[in-house]
C-alpha positions as CSV (number, residue, x, y, z in Angstrom):
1,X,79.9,109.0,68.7
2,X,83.1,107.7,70.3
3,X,83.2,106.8,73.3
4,X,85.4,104.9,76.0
5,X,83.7,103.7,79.2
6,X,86.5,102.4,81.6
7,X,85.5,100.0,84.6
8,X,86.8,97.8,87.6
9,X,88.5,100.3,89.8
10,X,88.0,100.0,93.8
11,X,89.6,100.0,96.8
12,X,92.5,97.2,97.1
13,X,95.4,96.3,99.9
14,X,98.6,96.6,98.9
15,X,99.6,93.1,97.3
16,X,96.0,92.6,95.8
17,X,94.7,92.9,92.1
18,X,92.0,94.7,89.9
19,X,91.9,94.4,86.4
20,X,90.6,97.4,84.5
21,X,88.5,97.3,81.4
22,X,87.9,99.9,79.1
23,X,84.7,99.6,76.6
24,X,85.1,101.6,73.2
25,X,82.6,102.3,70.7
26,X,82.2,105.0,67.7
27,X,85.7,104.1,65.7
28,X,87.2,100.8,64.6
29,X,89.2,99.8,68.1
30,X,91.0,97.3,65.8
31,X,92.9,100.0,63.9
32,X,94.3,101.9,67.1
33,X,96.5,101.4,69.3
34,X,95.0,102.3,72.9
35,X,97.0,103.1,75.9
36,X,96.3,103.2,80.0
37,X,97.0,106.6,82.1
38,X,96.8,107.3,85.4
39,X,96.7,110.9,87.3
40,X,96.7,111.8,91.1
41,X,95.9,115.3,92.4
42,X,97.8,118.3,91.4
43,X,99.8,116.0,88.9
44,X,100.0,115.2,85.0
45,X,98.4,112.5,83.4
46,X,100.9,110.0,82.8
47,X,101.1,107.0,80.5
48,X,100.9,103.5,82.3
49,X,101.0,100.5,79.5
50,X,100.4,101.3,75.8
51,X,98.8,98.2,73.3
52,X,99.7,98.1,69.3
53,X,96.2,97.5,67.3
54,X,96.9,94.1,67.2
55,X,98.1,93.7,70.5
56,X,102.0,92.5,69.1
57,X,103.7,95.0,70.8
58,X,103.2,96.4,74.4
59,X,104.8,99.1,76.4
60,X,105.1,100.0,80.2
61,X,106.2,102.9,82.3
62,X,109.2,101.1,84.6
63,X,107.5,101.3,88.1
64,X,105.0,98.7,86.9
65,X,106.9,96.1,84.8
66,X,106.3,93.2,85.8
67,X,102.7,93.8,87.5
68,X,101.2,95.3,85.0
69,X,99.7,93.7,81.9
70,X,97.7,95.6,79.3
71,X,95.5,93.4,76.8
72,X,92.7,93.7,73.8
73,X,90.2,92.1,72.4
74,X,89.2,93.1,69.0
75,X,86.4,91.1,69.1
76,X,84.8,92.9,72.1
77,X,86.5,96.5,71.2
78,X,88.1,96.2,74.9
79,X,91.0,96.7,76.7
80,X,91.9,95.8,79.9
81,X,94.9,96.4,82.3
82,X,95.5,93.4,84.8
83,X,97.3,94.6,88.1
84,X,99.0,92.7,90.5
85,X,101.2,93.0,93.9
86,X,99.6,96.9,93.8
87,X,101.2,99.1,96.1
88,X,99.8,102.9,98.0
89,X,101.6,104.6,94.8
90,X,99.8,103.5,92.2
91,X,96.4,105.3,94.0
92,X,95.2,107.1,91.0
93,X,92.7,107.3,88.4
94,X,93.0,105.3,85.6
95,X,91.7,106.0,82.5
96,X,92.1,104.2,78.8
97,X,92.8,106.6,75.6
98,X,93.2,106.7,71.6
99,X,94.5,108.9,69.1
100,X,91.6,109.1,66.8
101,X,92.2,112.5,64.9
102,X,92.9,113.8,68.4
103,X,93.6,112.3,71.7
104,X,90.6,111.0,73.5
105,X,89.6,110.0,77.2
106,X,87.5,107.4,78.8
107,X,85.7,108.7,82.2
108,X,88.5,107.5,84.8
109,X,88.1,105.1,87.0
110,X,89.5,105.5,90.7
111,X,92.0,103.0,92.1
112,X,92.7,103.1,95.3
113,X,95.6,100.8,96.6
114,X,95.7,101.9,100.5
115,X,95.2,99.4,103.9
């Protein structure tokens, strides 16, 4: 059964960190490439940072280059999504996704960025 189990949200003030992990069993993680969304209320699910299987190449949306840094372990079938200097907009959930014959979704996991 495939499954991705995302972890490590909370409640942060602006300027601090979380890193976000994402657990993934049922297909080989190694083969994918994985990618981090986020969604508020009322709004689309938008793509964050996206991984290559092997971790080579990375991609971010522009408001968090530079903040942001997605990762992988093969080794652990994780990814994780370190954030830094976090600010009130990026309050969202945050959930961790493949394209395994269709696109798939992890749980969420709230973030909540807000003094």
């Amino acid at each position: 059964q495939v499954q991705l189990v995302e972890s490590g949200g909370g409640l942060v003030q602006p300027g601090g960190y979380l890193r976000l992990s994402c657990a993934v069993s049922g297909f080989t993680f190694s083969t994918y490439s994985m990618g981090w969304y986020r969604q508020t209320p009322g709004k689309e699910r938008d793509l964050v940072a996206g991984i290559s299987p092997f971790g080579g190449n990375t991609n971010y949306v522009d408001s968090v280059k530079g903040r942001f840094s997605i990762s992988r372990d093969n080794g652990k079938n994780t990814v994780y999504l370190q954030m830094n200097s976090l600010k009130p907009e990026d309050t969202a959930v945050y959930y961790c996704s493949a394209f395994v014959e269709s696109r798939i979704w992890g749980q969420g996991t709230q973030v909540n960025a807000s003094s």
